[in-house]
N, C-alpha and C positions, 0 to 999 in steps of 0.2 A: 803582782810581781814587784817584789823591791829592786831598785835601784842603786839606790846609794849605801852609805857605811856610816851610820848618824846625818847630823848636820850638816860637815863637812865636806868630809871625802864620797867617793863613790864606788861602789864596791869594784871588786879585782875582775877587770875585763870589761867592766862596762866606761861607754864614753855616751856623754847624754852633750844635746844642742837646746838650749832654750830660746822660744821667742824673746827678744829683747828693745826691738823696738819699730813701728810702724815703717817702710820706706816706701809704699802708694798705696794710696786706697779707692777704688773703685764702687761708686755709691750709686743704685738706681731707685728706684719708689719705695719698691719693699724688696733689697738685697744688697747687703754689705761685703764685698771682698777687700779684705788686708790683706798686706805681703810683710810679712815680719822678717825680720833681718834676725839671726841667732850671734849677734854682737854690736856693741856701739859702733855704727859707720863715722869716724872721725873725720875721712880725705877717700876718694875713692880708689884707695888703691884694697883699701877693708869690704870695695864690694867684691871682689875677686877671690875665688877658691877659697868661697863661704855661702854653707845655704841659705836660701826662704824656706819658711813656711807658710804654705797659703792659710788662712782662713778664712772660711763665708760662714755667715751670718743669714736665716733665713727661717721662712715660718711656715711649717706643711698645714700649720690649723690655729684655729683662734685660739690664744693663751697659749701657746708652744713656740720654743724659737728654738729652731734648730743653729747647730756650731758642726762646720765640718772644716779637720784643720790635715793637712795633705802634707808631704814629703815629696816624692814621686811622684808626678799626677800618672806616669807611662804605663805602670803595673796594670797586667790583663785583671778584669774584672770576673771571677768566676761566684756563682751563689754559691750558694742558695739564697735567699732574703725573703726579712720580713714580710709579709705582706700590710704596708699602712694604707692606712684610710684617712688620705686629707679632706678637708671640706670648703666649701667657699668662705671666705676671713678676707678682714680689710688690714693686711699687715701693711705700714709706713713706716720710712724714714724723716731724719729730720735731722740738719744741722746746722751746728752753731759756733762756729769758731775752727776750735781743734776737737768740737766733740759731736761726735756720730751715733744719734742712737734708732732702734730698731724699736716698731711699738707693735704688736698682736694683742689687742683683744686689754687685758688686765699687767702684762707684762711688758717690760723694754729692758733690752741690753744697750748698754753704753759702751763707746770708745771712745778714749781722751785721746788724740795721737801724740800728742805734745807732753802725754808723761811717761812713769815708765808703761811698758808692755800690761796688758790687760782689760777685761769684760767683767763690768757689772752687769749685774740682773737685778733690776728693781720691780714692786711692786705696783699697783693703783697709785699708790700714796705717794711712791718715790722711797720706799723705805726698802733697803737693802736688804735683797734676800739672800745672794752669794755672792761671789767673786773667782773667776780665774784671774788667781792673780801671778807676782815675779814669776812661778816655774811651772806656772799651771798650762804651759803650753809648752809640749816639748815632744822631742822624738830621742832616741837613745838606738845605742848597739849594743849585745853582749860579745863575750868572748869568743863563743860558738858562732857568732856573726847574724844570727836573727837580728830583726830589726823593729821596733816597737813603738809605735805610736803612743803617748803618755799624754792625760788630763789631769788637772785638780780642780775641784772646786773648793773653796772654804766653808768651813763649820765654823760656825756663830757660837758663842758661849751659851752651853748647856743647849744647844742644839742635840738632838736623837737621828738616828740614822736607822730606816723598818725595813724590809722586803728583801728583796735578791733573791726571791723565791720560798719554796718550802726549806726553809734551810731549820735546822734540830739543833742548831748553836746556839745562845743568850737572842732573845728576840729584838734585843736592841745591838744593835752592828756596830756599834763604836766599837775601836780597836781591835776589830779582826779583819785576817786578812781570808778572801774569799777569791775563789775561783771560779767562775761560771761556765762547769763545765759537768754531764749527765752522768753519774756514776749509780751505780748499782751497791747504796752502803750502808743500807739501813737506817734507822731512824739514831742509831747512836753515834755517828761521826760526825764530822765537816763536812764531810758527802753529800748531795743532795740528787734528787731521781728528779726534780722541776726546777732549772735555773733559767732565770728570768733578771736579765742584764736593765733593771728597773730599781730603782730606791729611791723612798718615799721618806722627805725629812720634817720635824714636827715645826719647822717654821713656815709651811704650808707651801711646798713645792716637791718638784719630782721631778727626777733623772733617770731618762732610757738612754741607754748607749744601742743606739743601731746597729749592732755587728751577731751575728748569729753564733758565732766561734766562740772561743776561748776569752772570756774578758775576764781581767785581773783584776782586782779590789783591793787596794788598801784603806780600811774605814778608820780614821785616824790612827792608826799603825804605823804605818814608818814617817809618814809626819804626821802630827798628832793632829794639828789643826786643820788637815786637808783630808778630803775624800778622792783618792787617787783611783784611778781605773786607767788601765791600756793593754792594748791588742798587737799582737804581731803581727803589724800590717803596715802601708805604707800611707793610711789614713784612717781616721778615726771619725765616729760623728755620733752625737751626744743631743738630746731632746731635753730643754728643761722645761718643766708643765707648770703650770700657773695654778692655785689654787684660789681664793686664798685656806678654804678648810681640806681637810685630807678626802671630805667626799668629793670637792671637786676637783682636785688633783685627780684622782681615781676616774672620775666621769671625764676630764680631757683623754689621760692617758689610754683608758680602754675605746678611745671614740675614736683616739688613733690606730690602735693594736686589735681591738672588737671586741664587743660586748658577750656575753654568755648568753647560749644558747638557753631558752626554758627547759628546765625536764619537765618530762610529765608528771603529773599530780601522783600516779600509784608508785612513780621511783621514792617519794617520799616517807612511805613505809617500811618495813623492817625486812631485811633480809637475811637470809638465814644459805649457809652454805655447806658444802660435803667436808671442808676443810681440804688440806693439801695432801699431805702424805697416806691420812687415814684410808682407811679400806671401805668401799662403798659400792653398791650395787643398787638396783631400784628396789631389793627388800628395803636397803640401808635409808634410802629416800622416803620413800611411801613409811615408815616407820617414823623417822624426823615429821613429815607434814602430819601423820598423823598425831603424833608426841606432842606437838603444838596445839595443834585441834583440842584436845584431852582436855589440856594444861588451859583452854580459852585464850592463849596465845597468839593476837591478830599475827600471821604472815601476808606480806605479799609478794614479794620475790625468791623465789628460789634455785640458787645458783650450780652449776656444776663446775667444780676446778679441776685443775689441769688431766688426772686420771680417768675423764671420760673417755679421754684416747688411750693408743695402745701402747704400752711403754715403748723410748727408744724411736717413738713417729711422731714427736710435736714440730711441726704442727701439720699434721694432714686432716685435719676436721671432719675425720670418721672415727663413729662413736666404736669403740670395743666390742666387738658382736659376744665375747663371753661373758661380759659383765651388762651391758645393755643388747639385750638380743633386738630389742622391742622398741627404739627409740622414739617412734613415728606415736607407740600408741599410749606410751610412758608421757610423753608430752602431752598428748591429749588427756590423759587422765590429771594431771597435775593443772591442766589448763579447766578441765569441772570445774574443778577446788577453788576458783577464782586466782589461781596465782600465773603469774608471768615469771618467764625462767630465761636465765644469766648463762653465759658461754664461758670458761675461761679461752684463753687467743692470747700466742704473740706471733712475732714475725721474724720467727726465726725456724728455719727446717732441717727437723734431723736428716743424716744422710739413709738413711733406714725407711724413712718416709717413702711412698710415689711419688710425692711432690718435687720429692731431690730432683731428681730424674729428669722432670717434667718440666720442672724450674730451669733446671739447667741446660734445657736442648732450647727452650727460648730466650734463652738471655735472661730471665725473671732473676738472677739471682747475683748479687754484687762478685765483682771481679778486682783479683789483683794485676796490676802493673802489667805483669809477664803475659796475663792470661786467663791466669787460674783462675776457678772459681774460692773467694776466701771461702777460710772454714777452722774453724778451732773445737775440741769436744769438751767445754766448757759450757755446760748447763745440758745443751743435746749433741752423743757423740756425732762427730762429724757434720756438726749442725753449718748451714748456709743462712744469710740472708736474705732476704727480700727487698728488692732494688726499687723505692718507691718513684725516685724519679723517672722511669720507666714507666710510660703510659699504660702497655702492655703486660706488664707486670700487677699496676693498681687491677686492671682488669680483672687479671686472672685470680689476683688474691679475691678482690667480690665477689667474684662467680663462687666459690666454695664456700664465702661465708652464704649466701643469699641461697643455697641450699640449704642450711641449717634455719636458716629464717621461714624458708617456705615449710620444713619439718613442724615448726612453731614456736622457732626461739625467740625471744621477744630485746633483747639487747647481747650486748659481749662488754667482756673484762678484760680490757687492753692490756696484757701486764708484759711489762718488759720497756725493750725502745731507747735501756741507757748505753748497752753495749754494744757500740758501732765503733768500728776500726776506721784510722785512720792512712793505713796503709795500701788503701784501695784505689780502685775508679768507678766513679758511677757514670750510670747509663747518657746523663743529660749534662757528663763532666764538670759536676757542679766539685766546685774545692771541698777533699776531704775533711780537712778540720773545720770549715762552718756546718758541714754537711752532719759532723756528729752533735750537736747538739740538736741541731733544725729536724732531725730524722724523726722524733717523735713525732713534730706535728703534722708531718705529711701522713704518719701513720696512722693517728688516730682520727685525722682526717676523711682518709681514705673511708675509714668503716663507717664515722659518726652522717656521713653523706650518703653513703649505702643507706643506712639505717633510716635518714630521713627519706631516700627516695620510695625504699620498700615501705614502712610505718608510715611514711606521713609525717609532715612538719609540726612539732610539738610533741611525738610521741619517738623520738631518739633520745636515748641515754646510754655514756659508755660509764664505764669503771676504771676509770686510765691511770695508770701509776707516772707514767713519762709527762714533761711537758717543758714549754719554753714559753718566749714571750708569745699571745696570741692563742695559745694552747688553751686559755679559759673559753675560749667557742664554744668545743667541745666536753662539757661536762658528763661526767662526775668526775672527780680528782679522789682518789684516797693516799694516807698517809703512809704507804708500803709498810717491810717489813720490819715490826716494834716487837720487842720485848713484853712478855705477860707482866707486870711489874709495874706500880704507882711511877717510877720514875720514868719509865716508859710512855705510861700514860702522860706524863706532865710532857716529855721531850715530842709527842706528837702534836699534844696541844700549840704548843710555840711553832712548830712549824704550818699548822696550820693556820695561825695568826700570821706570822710571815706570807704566807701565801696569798693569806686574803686581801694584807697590805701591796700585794705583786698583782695583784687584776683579776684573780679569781675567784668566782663569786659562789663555786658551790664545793663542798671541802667533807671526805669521810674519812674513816679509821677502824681498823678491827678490833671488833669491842672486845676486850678480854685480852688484845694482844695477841703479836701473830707467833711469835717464838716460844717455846715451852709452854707450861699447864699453867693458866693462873691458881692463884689462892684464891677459894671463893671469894673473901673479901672483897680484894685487885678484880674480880668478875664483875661482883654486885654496884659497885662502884662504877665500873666502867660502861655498867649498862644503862646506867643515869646518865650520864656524860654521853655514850652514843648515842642514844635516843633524844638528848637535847642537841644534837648535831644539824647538820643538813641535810645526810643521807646517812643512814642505821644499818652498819651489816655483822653479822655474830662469822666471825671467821679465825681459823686457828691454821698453824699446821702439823704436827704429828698427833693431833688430840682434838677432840671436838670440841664443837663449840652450843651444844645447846644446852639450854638451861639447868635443867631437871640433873644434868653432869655437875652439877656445884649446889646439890640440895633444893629442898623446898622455897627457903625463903628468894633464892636466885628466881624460881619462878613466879612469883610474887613482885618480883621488883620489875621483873622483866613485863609482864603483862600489864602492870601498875601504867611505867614508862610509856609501852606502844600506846596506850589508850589515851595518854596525855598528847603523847602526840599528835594523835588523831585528832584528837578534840581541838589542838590548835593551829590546825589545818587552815584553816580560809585568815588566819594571821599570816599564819609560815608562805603560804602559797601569795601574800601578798608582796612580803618582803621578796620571794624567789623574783616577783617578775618584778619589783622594781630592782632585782641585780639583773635580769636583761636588759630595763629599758635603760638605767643609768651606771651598771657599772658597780655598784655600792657591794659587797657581798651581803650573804645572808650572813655569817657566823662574822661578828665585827667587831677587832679589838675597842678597847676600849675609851681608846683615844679618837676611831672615829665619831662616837654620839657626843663625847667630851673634850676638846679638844684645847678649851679653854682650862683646862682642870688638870693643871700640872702632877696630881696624883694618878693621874690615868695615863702616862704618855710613859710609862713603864710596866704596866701591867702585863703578864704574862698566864697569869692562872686563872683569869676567867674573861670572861666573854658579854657582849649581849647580841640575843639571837632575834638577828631584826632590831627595829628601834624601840624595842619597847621592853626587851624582856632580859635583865640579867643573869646567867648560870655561873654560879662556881663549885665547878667540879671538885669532889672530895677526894683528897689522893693520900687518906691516908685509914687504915683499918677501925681504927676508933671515933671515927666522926668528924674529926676535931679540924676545921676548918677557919682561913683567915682572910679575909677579903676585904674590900674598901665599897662603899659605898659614894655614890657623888650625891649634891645637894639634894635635900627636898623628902620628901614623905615617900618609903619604899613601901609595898605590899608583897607579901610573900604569896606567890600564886596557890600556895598548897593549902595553907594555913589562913589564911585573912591576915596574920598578925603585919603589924607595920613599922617599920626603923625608920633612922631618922639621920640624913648624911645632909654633910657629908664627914667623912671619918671610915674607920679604920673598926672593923669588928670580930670578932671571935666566937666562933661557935659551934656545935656539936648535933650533926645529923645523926639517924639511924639511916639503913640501907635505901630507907623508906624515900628518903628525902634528903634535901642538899638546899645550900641558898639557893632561890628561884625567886626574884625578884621583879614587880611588874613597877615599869616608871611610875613618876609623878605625874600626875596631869592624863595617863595614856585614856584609850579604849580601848580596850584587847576584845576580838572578837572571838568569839570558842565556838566551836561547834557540837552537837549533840550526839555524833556518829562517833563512836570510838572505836569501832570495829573495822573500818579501816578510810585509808589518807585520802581517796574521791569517792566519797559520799557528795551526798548534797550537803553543804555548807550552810544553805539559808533553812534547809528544815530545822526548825528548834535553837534555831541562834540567839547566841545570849551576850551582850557588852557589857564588858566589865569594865568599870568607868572606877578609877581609883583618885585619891585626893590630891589636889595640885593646881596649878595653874596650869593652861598651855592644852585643852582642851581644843580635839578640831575632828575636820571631818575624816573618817576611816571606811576605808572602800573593800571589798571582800569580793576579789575574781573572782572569773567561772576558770572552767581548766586546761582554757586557754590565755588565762593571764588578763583579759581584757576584764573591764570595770564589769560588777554585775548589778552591785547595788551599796549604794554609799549613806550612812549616814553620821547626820551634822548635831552636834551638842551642842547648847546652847546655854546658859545660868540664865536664871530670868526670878531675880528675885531670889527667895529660899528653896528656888527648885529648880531641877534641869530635866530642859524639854531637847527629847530626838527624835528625830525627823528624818525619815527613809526616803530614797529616793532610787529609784529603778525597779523597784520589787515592791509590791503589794504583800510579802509574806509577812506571819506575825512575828515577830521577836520580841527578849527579856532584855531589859535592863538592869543590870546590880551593878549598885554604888557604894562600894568598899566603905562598910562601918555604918551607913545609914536605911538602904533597904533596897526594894527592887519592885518593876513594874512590867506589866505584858500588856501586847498590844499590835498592832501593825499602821505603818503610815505614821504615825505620833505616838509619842510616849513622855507622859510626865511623870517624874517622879522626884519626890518632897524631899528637902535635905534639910536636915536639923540645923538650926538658926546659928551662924556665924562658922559654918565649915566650906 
């Protein structure tokens, strides 16, 4: 929200209070409170019918200091809230004069009392990483008489601003102004369906604003040098995280908010869906799996959207008896085929439904003011909610999904979760406006814990379109509903990068675009790019989405892709668990692996998948692609052929293929099963050891994330010896350009003199 009217003035109605200068400060081991005065106290007559503003200073975890700065401390406190995760840290204070500083782990904030008003954040080094500085403390009124708690922190020259969720705007936030709030807007607005009150900046720090609500963004916008945020409330409280690279930013911040959940190893696969609006029955199904089969097309999930129910009853989670008479046996036959099958699910109930009914005689269902049960016919006529903070309510929605499970459904596709009224009261009187954003996570909570308690820890995966801060727990996240269209594809990709820079570590999209018919082209293209993703789903809605629908070569590329996939299973599946153990995403801009590489801290159109493997997706019908390269000798996974960065390159794919670039120095491990994503990994395994320096050891889980068996490269002379260790099985070595060798336990193989 702006404030002011330029530099100067301040817009019409608003009156703003700045901290301005220290009058007590209260200092214990590890905990700073100031009382700022919001004017020069000359004579005490200026302390007189003039506020404070308190601020503390304080550390919930090593490398995090938290700032909570208060108006009112009197205001009843209603949630919803985060849930953090602090841990044991030796945070200290220390002073010296007039100056008070706070130390966690790699970070200290400072206070001079003795100048004007404000808090450094310094690094290890002592070297300045921001500043709340003159106005960067403040509280303000509007017209309407809301009341707004206000922060700034300053941006550094050529500093970058990432994250605030999956947002589809310029992936770099300078000077926009953002909203952090759930809207239902597709991938083409300022809207975003996952707002995550987090930004992530390239001088290697990170700001979480702790409020679950409505938080306001100006990213150098209405002052250009500041990064403004504030809440309508009558305190505010803001985390800055310590890095110093954007992976450990990432690893404090999600160690605060939590780490993601593992999928299972067959979510990794491709999936294949009925589409939305199209017409579909179990001929329409059993026809798709088998069109696959035909076509040698690995599937392994198969999903059903929303028309498995009866029109006019979403969501009462009983299949259609006219269109699925058979649902019990339909499953079972789909379940032969080796495939696991998708729900779609939201939590919203038509009044048409039994569920209305049934929802509504126990309270299950959010209530206005008066009484009433809300209800608007805006997506389902006379549709109700689902009141998650109602313990009795989470229940009951379980029990209906956990019939579908014991039928033999194997996950759900949360979709929905942004459209929650703020004119209500919920069951556990938690405050309407923190409650709508926060609603997602309770929601897809509710199911992703069902799912672990019925499947089994490691075999839950949702599909969730909603999310906020904390919301990466629960994976899979896709990119809602996009446009069939290259710029489509491009405006998903950025928010997917946004995202991953926001805490999320596993990120999809509907290949082909969810609105209208793609052009084959916009298809074949974007089944390179889905399939180099994290999780791969072919989904449309008035129009199908399987291949054989955009010609022969569409299933060529498409079969090409899943087999690639496959085969880079026991990589992909390595990168997935180290984004549980540390946070890091699988899909990771490109300023994560590079961050000293000022040509990477803007990148928007490609990616590297894990640390090892660059993609730049082609978005355009003619091949014609442009991408950058960072230092050192690339290998094209397809091709053998090799470039040479770092720099700025141009180039021209067929359908067939796209930049797909394996680092310098890497070992990419592949596996021999291409047919589908949990195979055995170690049968027929092959490292591809490409030229560079920075050779180490590469570890390849079982599918449970845990090490299975690691090995160590070595140079030893004009030859490099590997060395297995956990596994006795045999594997291949190939060393890009020079040769390759088999073996188990040890493997030498000869590299031509001075490579």
């Amino acid at each position: 929200m702006k404030f002011t009217d330029g530099f100067w003035l301040m817009r019409d109605g608003v009156q703003a209070s700045y901290a301005t200068e220290v009058r007590d400060l209260h200092v214990s081991d590890d905990h700073v409170t100031a009382y700022a005065a919001v004017r020069r106290v000359e004579h005490r007559g200026h302390t007189l019918n003039s506020p404070l503003i308190t601020v503390e200073c304080f550390s919930p975890a090593e490398g995090v200091i938290g700032v909570r700065t208060t108006h009112h401390a009197g205001k009843a406190h209603r949630g919803p809230d985060f849930a953090l995760r602090s841990g044991p840290h030796a945070a200290k204070t220390r002073r010296d004069g007039s100056v008070t500083e706070l130390t966690s782990g790699p970070l200290t904030v400072r206070l001079d009392r003795e100048g004007p008003w404000g808090l450094t954040f310094l690094d290890a080094d002592g070297r300045r990483l921001t500043a709340v500085e003159a106005k960067g403390t403040a509280f303000a009124t509007t017209a309407d008489g809301a009341h707004h708690m206000v922060a700034q922190l300053a941006l550094g020259v050529g500093e970058y601003v990432y994250g605030l969720g999956e947002r589809f705007t310029p992936y770099v936030k300078n000077g926009q102004s953002v909203d952090i709030w759930q809207a239902d807007g597709g991938t083409s607005s300022e809207q975003a369906y996952k707002n995550v009150p987090f930004h992530l900046s390239s001088r290697g720090y990170g700001v979480f604003v702790n409020h679950p609500g409505r938080v306001s963004y100006e990213v150098g916008s209405e002052s250009v040098g500041q990064v403004q945020f504030s809440v309508e409330d009558q305190s505010l409280e803001f985390y800055v995280v310590a890095g110093p690279t954007p992976k450990e930013v990432l690893a404090r911040y999600t160690a605060l908010t939590g780490r993601p959940a593992l999928p299972p190893a067959w979510s990794f696969g491709l999936w294949l869906t009925t589409s939305f609006c199209t017409p579909y029955d179990e001929e329409t199904v059993t026809a798709f799996v088998d069109g696959m089969a035909e076509r040698n097309i690995p599937l392994s999930v198969f999903h059903f959207d929303c028309f498995w129910m009866r029109e006019y009853q979403w969501s009462d989670f009983r299949w259609d008896p006219d269109t699925f008479p058979d649902p019990e046996g339909m499953l079972a036959r789909l379940k032969e085929r080796g495939l696991r099958v998708s729900m779609w699910i939201n939590p919203y109930v038509a009044q048409k439904s039994a569920l209305f009914e049934e929802g509504a005689r126990h309270g299950y269902l959010v209530r206005r003011p008066d009484g009433d049960i809300w209800q608007w016919d805006l997506w389902q006529a006379g549709m109700g909610l689902v009141d998650f903070t109602n313990p009795g309510a989470r229940a009951w929605f379980r029990s209906k999904l956990k019939t579908l499970l014991d039928q033999g459904v194997d996950c759900f596709k949360t979709d929905f979760g942004e459209r929650v009224p703020t004119d209500v009261v919920w069951h556990d009187g938690s405050d309407p406006e923190r409650m709508h954003n926060y609603y997602a996570q309770m929601y897809n909570q509710c199911v992703f814990e069902l799912l672990e308690e019925e499947r089994g820890a490691g075999e839950a995966v949702l599909f969730a379109r909603s999310a906020t801060a904390g919301g990466q727990r629960f994976p899979v996240h896709w990119g809602g509903d996009c446009f069939a269209s290259f710029e489509a594809m491009a405006e998903s990709l950025r928010g997917g990068l946004s995202l991953s820079l926001s805490g999320f570590g596993f990120w999809s999209h509907d290949i082909g675009g969810f609105e209208g018919t793609p052009d084959p082209e916009v298809f074949k293209r974007w089944l390179a790019f889905g399939l180099l993703s994290s999780h791969s789903r072919l989904h449309g809605n008035m129009s199908y989405r399987v291949p054989w629908e955009f010609g022969d070569e569409a299933v060529e590329v498409a079969r090409q892709f899943t087999e690639l996939k496959h085969r880079l299973m026991p990589y992909l599946y390595g990168a997935a668990a180290e984004a549980h153990r540390s946070g890091t995403p699988l899909m990771r801009p490109m300023l994560l692996e590079f961050p000293d590489d000022p040509a990477c801290r803007t990148l928007d159109r490609q990616y590297m998948l894990g640390p090892d493997v660059l993609v730049a997706p082609v978005f355009t019908a003619d091949g014609e692609v442009e991408f950058y390269v960072p230092e050192g000798v690339w290998t094209h996974l397809l091709t053998g052929e090799t470039v040479t960065g770092p720099g700025w390159r141009r180039e021209r794919h067929g359908f067939d293929s796209l930049p797909l670039y394996v680092r310098p120095g890497a070992v990419l491990p592949l596996g021999a099963d291409d047919q589908r994503p949990d195979g055995d990994w170690l049968e027929g395994l092959t490292l591809l050891v490409t030229p560079g320096r920075g050779h180490g050891p590469v570890t390849v889980p079982d599918q449970r994330g845990a090490p299975s068996a690691t090995y160590t490269v070595v140079r030893e002379g004009s030859a490099l010896r590997v060395t297995a260790s956990g596994t006795d099985r045999p594997f291949r070595v190939r060393v890009v350009g020079v040769g390759s060798a088999r073996g188990a336990g040890e493997v030498t193989v000869p590299l031509t003199v001075g490579r």
